[in-house]
KOLTORSE-731750 format. One record per residue (C-alpha): x, y, z; residue in one letter. Coordinates in steps of 0.2 Angstrom, whole numbers. Example, Ala and Ser with C-alpha at 12.3 -4.5 7.8 and 13.67 -1.06 7.14 Angstrom:
62_-22_39_A
68_-5_36_S
REM end
This chain:
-20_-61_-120_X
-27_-77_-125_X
-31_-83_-108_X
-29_-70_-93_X
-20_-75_-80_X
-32_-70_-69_X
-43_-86_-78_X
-29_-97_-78_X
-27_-95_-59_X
-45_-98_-57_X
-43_-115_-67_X
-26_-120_-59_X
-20_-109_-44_X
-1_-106_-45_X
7_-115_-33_X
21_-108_-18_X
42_-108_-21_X
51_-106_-9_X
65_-92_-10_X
80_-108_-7_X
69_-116_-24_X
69_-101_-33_X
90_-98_-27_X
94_-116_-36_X
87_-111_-53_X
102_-98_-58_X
112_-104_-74_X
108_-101_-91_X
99_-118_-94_X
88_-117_-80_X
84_-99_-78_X
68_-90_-65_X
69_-76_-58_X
56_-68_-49_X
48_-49_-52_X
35_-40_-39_X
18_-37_-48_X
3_-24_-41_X
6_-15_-27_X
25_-20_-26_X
20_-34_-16_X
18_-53_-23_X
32_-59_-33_X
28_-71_-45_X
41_-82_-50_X
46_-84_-70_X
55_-99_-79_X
65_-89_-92_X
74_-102_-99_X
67_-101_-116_X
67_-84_-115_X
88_-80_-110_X
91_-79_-131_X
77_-68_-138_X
80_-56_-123_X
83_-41_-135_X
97_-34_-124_X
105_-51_-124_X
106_-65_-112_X
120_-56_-102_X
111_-44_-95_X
98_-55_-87_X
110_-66_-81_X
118_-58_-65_X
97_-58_-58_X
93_-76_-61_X
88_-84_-45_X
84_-68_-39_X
69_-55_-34_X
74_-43_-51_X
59_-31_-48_X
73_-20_-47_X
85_-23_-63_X
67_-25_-74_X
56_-7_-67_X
72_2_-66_X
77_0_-86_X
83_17_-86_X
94_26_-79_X
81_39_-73_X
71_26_-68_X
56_30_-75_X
59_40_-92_X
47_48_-101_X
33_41_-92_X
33_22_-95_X
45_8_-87_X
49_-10_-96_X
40_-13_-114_X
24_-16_-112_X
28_-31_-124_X
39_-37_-110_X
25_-38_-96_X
12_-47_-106_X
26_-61_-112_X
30_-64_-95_X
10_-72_-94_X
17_-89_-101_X
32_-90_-88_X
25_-90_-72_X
26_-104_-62_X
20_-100_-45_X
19_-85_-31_X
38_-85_-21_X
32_-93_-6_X
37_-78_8_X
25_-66_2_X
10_-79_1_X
-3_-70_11_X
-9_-83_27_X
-15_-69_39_X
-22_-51_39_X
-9_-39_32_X
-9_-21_37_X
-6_-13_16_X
-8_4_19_X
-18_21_24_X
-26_32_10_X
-33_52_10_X
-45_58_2_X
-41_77_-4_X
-48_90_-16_X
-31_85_-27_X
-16_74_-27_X
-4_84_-39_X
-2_98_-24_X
2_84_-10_X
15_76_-20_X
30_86_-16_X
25_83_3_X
28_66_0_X
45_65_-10_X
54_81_-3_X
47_79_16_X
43_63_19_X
55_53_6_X
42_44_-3_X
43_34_-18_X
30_37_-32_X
27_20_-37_X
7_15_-40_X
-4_28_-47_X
-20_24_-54_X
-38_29_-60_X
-55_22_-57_X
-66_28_-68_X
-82_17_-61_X
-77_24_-44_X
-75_40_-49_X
-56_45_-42_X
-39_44_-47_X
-24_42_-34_X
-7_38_-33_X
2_28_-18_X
19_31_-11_X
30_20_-3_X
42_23_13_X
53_15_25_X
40_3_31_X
20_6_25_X
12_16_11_X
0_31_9_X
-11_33_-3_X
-18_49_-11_X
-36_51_-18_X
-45_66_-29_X
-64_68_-34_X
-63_62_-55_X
-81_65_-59_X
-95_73_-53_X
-104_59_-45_X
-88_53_-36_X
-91_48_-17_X
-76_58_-14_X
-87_74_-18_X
-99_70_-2_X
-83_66_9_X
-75_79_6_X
-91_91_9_X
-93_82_24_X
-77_80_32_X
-62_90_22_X
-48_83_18_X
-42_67_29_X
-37_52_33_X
-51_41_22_X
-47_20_23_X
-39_9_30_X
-34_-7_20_X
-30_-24_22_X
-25_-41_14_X
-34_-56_21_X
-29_-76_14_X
-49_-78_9_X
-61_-65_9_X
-75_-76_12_X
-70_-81_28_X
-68_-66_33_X
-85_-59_27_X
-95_-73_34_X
-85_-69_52_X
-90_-51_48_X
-108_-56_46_X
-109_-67_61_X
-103_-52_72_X
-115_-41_67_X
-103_-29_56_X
-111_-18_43_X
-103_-21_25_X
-103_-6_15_X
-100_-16_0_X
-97_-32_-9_X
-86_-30_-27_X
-79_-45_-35_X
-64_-34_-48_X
-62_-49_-60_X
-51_-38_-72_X
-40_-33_-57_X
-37_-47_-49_X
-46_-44_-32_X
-61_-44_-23_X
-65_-32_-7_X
-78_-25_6_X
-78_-11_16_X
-84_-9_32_X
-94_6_37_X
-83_20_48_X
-99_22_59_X
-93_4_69_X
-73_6_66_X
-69_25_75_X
-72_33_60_X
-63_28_47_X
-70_17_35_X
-59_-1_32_X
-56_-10_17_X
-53_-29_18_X
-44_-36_1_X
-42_-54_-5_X
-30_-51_-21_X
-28_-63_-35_X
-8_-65_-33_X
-8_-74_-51_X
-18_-57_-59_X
-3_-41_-60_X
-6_-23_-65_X
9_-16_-73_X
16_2_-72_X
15_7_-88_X
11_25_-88_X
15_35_-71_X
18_52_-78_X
-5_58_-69_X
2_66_-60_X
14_83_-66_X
21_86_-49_X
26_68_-46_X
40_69_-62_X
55_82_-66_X
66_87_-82_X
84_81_-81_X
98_93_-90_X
95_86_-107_X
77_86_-105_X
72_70_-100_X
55_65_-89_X
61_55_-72_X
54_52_-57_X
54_66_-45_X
70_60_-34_X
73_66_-15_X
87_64_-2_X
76_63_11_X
77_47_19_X
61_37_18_X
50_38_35_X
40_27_43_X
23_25_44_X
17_15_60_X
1_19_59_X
-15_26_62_X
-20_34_78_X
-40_34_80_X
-56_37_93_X
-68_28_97_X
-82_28_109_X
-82_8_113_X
-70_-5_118_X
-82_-18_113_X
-84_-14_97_X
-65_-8_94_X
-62_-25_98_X
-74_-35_87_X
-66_-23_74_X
-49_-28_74_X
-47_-42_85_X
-60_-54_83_X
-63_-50_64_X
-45_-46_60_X
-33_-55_73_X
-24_-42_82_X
-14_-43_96_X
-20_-31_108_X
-10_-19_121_X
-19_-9_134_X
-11_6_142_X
-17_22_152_X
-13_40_153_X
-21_57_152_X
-23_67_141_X
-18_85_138_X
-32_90_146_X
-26_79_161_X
-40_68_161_X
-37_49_159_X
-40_39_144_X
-38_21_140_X
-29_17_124_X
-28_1_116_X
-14_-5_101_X
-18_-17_86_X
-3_-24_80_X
0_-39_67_X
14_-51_66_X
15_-47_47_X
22_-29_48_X
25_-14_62_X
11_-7_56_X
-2_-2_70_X
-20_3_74_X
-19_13_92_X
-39_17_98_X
-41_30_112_X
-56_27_121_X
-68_43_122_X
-85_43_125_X
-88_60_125_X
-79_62_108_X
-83_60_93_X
-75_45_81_X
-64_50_71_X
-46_49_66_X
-32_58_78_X
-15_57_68_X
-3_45_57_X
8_40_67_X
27_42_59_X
43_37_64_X
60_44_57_X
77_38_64_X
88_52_59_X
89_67_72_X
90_81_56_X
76_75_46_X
67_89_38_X
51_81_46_X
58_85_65_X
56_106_58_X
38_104_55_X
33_97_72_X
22_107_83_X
24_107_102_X
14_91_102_X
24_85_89_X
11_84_76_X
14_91_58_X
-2_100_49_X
-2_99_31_X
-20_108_26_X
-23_98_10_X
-21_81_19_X
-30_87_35_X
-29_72_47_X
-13_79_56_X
4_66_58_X
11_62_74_X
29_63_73_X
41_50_82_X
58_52_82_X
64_32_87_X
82_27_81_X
80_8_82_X
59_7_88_X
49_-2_76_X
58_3_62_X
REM end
């Protein structure tokens, strides 16, 4: 491109639309339509006007999506989906560059956002079928990072998303996790309105940071807090160029996550299994002070305190982080004596036959060796869902 996207932001920052803005703009000769970018979670909104007549489909088939979020109608080409490996022309995606004309107000980031809960294993290919046939995920978002050293995929559910990571190089940090630790429950991640502001207040409260990186050629900046002062685990904080999208071009990594149709065809691997939820993540830790620097005075949870014992009978404390901008939870069992870790993902279905419910233990946890950190299975017809 000429000029990125993620430069022109940085020279003139897109602004809001509201959704009853974007509704308006619906006829042939004043034409947006918005489309979801990275991480299926800012939609940018177009002005296709120009556009309607050089569509190479023909204008008809755009027109029942103006004034709409078309994510859908423009992924979704195919039939399948995704066929042999690839969605919309590439072509496609970098035309839509000189269109955009703002961020669709709703999804405009203005307080920390709970995005999603990532493992590191010794392989994703072998956890996909978990994912799709048992939990009813959708494969939407994998990815490589070669300066990192791993490669992953993401799935999407219900409500909240998982992500899988694997070692992609000898010097990987995964390599020393997974010696360490196994397979488990790695990171936590979350979206913030302005990462410096949330540094600086991690700073003044004394928090370690892992790591400062500025990804210009994503579209995001992040640090990491260390797991040592969070109960284990380690946390990501994101401030995400809304402006800068990286398009699913190629999703075909992975060979468990795709299937042949009758006549030969590569599509998505497709489940009946309705979707799950993921509510959360379930942790340790040996302080309520420093829990709550953590996640309330650094990332603005509301906080519920509640007592029981444990199945050892003894009492515990346990407190629950919850954010207005998703159901989405951080619930911290306070345990001295025990070592910081994480305990389970919490996951709700709402279907009393789901294929989940048959791999619950006695304590309703499901074990699945290559993720390691167990889940917690809730069965809640209407809860948080």
């Amino acid at each position: 491109w000429a000029l990125s996207v993620l430069e022109m932001a940085d020279k003139q920052p897109l602004p809001s639309v509201p959704l009853e803005e974007l509704q308006k703009h619906n006829t042939k000769d004043d034409a947006w339509i918005a489309i979801k970018g990275y991480n299926d979670s800012w939609p940018i909104v177009y002005d296709i006007t120009q556009y309607l007549e050089k569509h190479p489909g023909g204008s008809a088939l755009l027109l029942p999506h103006l004034g709409t979020v078309a994510t859908e109608a423009f992924f979704n080409k195919f039939e399948g989906k995704i066929e042999n490996g690839h969605v919309h022309a590439e072509e496609a995606m970098n035309l839509l560059t000189s269109m955009m004309i703002g961020v669709l107000d709703s999804h405009v980031i203005r307080s920390p956002k709970f995005d999603h809960i990532a493992f590191g294993t010794f392989g994703v290919d072998p956890v996909i079928p978990f994912m799709v046939d048992v939990l009813g995920g959708s494969y939407y978002d994998p990815f490589r990072n070669p300066p990192g050293g791993f490669k992953g995929a993401q799935y999407k559910f219900r409500t909240g998303k998982l992500e899988i990571l694997e070692p992609d190089s000898s010097s990987s940090f995964l390599n020393r996790f997974l010696a360490r630790d196994g397979p488990r429950a790695h990171h936590t991640t979350f979206y913030v309105p302005d990462l410096e502001i949330y540094l600086e207040r991690a700073k003044s409260l004394g928090l370690k940071i892992v790591d400062y990186i500025e990804k210009r050629d994503l579209g995001w900046r992040h640090f990491f807090l260390h797991p040592s002062q969070t109960g284990g685990i380690v946390v990501q904080i994101v401030k995400v160029t809304q402006y800068k999208q990286r398009w699913r071009v190629r999703l075909d990594r992975f060979p468990s996550g795709f299937q042949r149709t009758s006549d030969g065809r590569l599509i998505e691997r497709l489940s009946d299994t309705p979707p799950v939820n993921i509510l959360g993540i379930h942790l340790t830790h040996n302080s309520q002070e420093q829990a709550e620097k953590i996640w309330v005075r650094l990332l603005e949870a509301h906080v519920t305190r509640t007592v029981g014992k444990n199945k050892a009978g003894v009492q515990e404390e346990s407190l629950l982080f919850s954010w207005g901008t998703g159901p989405q939870t951080v619930r911290v069992t306070i345990n001295k004596a025990r070592e910081p870790g994480p305990l389970a993902i919490e996951v709700g279905v709402s279907t009393p036959n789901h294929p989940l419910l048959k791999w619950r233990d006695t304590e309703g946890l499901v074990w699945k060796k290559e993720l390691g950190t167990p889940l917690h299975v809730i069965y809640e017809p209407s809860a948080r869902l």
